[in-house]
C-alpha positions in Angstrom: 16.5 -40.9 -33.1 16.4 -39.1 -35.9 16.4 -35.2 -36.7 12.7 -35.5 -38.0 11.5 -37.6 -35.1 12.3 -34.4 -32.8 10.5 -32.0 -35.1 7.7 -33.9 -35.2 7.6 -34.1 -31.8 8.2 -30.8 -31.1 5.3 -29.7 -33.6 2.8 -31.9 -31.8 3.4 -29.5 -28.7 2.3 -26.4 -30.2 -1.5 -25.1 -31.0 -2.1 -26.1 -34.3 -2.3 -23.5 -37.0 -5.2 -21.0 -38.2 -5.5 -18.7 -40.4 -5.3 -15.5 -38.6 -4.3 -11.7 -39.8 -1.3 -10.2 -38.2 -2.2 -6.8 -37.4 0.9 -5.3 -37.2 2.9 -6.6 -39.9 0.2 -7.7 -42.5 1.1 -11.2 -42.4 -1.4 -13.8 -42.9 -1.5 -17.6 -41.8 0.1 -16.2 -38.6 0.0 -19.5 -36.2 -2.4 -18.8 -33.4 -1.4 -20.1 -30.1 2.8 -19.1 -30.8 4.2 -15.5 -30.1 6.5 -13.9 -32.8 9.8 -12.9 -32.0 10.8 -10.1 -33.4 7.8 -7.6 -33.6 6.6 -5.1 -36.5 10.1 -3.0 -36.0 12.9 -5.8 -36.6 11.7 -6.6 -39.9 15.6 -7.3 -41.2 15.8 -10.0 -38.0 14.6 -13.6 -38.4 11.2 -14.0 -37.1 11.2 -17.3 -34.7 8.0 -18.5 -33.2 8.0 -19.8 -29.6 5.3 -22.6 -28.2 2.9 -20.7 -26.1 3.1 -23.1 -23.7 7.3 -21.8 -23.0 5.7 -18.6 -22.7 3.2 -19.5 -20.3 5.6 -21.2 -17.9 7.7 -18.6 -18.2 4.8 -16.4 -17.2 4.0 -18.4 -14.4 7.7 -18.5 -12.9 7.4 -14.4 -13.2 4.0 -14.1 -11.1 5.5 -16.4 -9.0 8.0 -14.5 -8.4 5.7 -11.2 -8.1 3.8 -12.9 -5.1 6.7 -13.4 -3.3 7.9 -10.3 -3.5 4.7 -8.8 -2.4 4.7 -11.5 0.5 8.5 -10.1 1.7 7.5 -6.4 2.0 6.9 -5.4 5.7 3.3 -6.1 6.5 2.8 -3.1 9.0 1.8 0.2 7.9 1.9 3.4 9.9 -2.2 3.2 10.1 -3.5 6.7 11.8 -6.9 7.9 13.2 -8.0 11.9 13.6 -10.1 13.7 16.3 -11.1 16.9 16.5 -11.0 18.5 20.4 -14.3 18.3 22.1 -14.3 21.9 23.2 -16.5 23.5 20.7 -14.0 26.8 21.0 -10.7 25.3 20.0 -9.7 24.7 16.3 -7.2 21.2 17.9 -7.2 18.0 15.9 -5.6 14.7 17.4 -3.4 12.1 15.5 -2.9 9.1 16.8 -0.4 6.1 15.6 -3.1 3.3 16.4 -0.2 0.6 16.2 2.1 2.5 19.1 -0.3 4.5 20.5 1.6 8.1 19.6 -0.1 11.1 19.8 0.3 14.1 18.7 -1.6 17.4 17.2 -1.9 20.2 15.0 -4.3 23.5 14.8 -4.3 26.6 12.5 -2.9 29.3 13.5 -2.6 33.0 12.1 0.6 34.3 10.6 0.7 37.7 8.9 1.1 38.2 5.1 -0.1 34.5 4.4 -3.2 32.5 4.5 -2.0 30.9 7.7 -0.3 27.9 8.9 -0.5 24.9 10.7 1.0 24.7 14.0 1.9 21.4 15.4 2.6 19.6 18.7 5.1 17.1 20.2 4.3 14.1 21.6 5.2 14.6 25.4 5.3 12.7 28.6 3.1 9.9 28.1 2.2 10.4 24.7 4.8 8.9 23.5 4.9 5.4 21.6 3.3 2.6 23.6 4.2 -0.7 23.5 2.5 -2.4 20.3 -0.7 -3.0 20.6 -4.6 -1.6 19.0 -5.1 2.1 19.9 -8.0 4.5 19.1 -9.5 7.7 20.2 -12.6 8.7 22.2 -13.9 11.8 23.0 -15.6 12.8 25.9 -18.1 14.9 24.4 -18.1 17.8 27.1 -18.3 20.7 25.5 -15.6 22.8 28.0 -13.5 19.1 27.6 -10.2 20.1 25.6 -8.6 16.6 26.3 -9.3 13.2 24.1 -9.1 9.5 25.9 -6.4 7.4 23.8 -7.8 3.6 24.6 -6.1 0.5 24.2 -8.6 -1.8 22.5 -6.9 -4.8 23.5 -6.0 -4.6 26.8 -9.3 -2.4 27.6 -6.6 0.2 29.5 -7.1 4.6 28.7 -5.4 7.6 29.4 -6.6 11.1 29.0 -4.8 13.4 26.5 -4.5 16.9 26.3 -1.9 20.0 25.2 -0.1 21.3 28.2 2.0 24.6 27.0 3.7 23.1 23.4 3.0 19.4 24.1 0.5 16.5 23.8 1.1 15.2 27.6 -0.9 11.6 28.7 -1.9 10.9 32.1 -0.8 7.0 32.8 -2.9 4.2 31.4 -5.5 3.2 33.7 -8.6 0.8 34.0 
């Protein structure tokens, strides 16, 4: 076939032509529906235009591509919940890994020469990770209370938090 069989053919793939201004080089009769190699700056290059429709599949393989990624990144996140202490006379805020069940906590404390600081605790016997599962907090809502229930929502099961000396301790899951 011959060399102006393909160029016709290859013309009937793009957007036909309108007049259109180009903005940034102050070309007019720019062909809608193509993309300009080249850009405002390379002026001394040859300017090529390329079928919108290459541009589009080309888009397409790169969102593609985006999605996928997105779809391989690790789909847990560390996901926490925050309770202050029941007892109405201590400053002691719970944190709790609701994925593992961890549990830990921090107050403020005094220090001299600064606006304070925050003191935290361990996780110790029993407050350490779970096996996997859908934790949350409950308090008790007694007002001498100092210790918070950690509850597993899925297998209905809760122990009773508290700080003993410089630890978050857990009595054993129960139901």
């Amino acid at each position: 076939m011959s060399a102006a069989y393909h160029r016709a053919a290859a013309d009937e793939t793009r957007i036909k032509p309108r007049a259109k201004a180009d903005a940034f080089s102050g070309n007019r009769g720019k062909i809608a529906g193509t993309i300009r190699r080249g850009g405002p700056l390379a002026a001394s290059s040859p300017v090529r235009d390329v079928p919108m429709a290459s541009f589009k599949r080309f888009s397409a393989v790169l969102t593609g591509m985006g999605l996928f990624g997105a779809l391989a990144l690790p789909a847990v996140a560390a996901n926490y919940q925050f309770m202050a202490s029941p007892a109405t006379g201590l400053n002691l805020m719970y944190r709790l890994d609701k994925l593992t069940g961890e549990i830990g906590a921090c107050q403020y404390g005094l220090k001299e020469g600064t606006i304070g600081t925050t003191l935290c605790y361990r996780s110790g016997e029993g407050a350490g990770a779970q096996t996997p599962s859908e934790y949350a907090l409950a308090a008790s809502h007694h007002e001498g209370e100092a210790g918070i229930f950690r509850v597993d929502l899925r297998s209905g099961t809760m122990s009773i938090c508290y700080l003993l000396n410089d630890a978050i301790v857990c009595t054993p899951p129960g139901k």
